[in-house]
N, C-alpha and C positions, 0 to 999 in steps of 0.2 A: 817636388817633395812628396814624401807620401804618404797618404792620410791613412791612420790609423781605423778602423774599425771600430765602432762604441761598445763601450765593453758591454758584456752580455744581460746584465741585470737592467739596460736600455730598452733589449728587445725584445724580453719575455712581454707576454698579455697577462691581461687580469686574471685572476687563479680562481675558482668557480667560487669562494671565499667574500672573495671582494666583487664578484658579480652581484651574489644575494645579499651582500651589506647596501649597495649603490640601489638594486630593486627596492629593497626595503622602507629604503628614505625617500625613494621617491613615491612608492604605497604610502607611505605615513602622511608627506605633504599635497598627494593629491586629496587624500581623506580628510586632513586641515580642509585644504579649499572648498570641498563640497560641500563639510561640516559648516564654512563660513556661510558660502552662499546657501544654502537650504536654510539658516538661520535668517538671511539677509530675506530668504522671501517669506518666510513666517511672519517676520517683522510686518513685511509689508502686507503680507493679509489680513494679521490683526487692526492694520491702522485702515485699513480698506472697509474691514467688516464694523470696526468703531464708527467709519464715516457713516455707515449702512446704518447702524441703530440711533445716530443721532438723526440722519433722517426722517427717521421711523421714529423718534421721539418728537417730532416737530407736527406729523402726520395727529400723532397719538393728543397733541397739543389743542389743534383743530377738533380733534372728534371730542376731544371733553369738552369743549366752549360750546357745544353743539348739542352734548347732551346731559348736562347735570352737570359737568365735571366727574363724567366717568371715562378711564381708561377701558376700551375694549379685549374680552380676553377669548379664547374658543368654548363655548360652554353657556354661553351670556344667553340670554334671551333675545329675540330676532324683533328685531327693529321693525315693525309692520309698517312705516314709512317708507322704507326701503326697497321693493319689491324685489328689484335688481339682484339684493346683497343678502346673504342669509347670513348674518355675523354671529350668530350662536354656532353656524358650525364651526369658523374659523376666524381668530383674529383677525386675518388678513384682509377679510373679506369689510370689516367694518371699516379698514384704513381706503380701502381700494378706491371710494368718489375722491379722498384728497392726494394719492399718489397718479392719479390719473388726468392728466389734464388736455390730454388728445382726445377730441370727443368719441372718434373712432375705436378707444380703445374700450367703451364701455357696450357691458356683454348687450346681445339681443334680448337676453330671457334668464332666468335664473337657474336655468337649466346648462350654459355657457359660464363657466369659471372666468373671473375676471381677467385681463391681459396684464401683469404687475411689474414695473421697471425692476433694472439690476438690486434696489436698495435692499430689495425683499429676499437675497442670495447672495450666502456669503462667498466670498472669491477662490475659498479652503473648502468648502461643501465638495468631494468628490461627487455624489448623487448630483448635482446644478451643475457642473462642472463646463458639461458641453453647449452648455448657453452663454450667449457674448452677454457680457455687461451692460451693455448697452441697448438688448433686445428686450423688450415685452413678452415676457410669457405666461400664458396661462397658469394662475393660481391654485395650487392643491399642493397637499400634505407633501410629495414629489417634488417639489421645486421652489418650496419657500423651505428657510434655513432656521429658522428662528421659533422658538416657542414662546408662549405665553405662562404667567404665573401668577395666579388668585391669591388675593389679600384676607386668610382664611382667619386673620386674629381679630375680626371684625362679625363675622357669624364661621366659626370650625366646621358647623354643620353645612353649607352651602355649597357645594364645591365649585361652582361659579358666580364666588363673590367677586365681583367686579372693585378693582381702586379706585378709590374716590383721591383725586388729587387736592380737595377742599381741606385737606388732611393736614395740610402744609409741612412745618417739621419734622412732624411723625412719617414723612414718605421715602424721610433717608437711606433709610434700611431696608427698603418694602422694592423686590425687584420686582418687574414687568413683564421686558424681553429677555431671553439670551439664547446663545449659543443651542440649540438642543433638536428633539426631532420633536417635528410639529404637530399637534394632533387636532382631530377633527371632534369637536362639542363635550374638553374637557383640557385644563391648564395644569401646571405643576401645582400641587401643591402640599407635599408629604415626602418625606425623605426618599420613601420608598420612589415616587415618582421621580424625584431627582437621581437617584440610582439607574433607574430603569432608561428613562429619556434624556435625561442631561449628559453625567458624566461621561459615557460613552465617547461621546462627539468631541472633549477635551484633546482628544489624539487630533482633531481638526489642525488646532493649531499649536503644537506644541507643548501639549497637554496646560495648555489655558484655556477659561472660557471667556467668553466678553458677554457682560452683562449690560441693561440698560434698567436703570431704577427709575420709578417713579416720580422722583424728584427732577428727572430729567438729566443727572450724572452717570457716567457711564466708565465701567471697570474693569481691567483684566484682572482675572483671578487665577492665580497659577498653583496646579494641585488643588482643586477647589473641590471644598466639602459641602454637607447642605446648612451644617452654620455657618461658614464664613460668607456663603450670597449676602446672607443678612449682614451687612458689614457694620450697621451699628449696634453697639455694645446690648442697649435695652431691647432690638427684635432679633436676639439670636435663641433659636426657639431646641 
């Protein structure tokens, strides 16, 4: 018997029509997926850099029991017990004897920046980026992720008023740490500084920033202004 030939609308190809419709879709669903995963790892740096600041609020815990019930900020007066630590130049430097607990990793002289675990490095920080989580490194403006912020409704004139966590309720509202670019002997505390040093860095993670309040509650803020850090009603300034 003999077989016929399939008729011819069998064996034409795709017509340049249906090429660019089929490329299309497949453009579209690759840009879904990436859209997913780069959300998926946002995700995951926020809850990485949340882990980080609750650290650092447990750090911050220690150092008030230790001295009045002050949270340390960059800017603060230098601890002359300390020889090691200059904590007026930088927050970090006052957390450093309680994040440090390899005796090795404490400096020779104060002239050597402290060695600081990943806690002090957000995992979004492109600047810290090429340091493993898991290394110690050297403390300075450079490789710590986080700034400091003065409780300026308590003297306006000071600009390193230091938090008193004695405060109790009143701390709800009152941030500490966050997200920002770090500075050496001077904290947020003026819109203007939050402009300058803070919101920048909100592109870190997906234009949120993660704050750590003095109460020891910690917040992502998304699209964040310099009222809403203040999240309760009565310290939005």
């Amino acid at each position: 018997m003999k077989i016929s030939p399939l008729p011819r609308r069998f064996n034409r190809g795709f017509t340049l029509i249906e090429l660019l419709v089929v490329i299309a879709i497949l453009a579209s669903l690759a840009g879904v997926s990436y859209s997913i995963f780069m959300g998926g790892q946002d995700k995951s740096r926020r809850a990485q850099c949340m882990a980080n600041l609750k650290e650092l609020g447990n750090f911050g815990q220690q150092y008030a029991s230790d001295h009045y019930g002050i949270l340390p900020c960059s800017g603060m007066q230098d601890d002359e017990n300390t020889d090691l630590f200059d904590e007026g130049l930088g927050w970090w430097n006052a957390l450093a004897p309680y994040a440090l607990t390899a005796q090795e990793q404490y400096p020779k002289s104060i002239n050597v920046p402290p060695a600081l675990p990943g806690a002090f490095r957000c995992p979004a920080d492109r600047n810290v980026a090429t340091y493993d989580t898991n290394d110690y490194v050297e403390a300075t403006p450079e490789t710590v992720s986080y700034t400091s912020w003065t409780d300026n409704s308590q003297n306006p004139k000071d600009p390193s008023s230091c938090i008193q966590i004695s405060r109790g309720q009143l701390l709800a509202g009152v941030p500490w740490l966050s997200d920002g670019t770090p500075l050496e002997t001077r904290s947020i505390r003026t819109a203007a500084d939050f402009e300058e040093y803070v919101l920048p860095i909100a592109e870190r993670h997906g234009n949120f920033i993660c704050v750590l309040y003095a109460d020891g509650s910690i917040k992502q803020i998304e699209e964040p202004t310099f009222e809403q850090i203040f999240t309760s009603p009565d310290k939005q300034r």
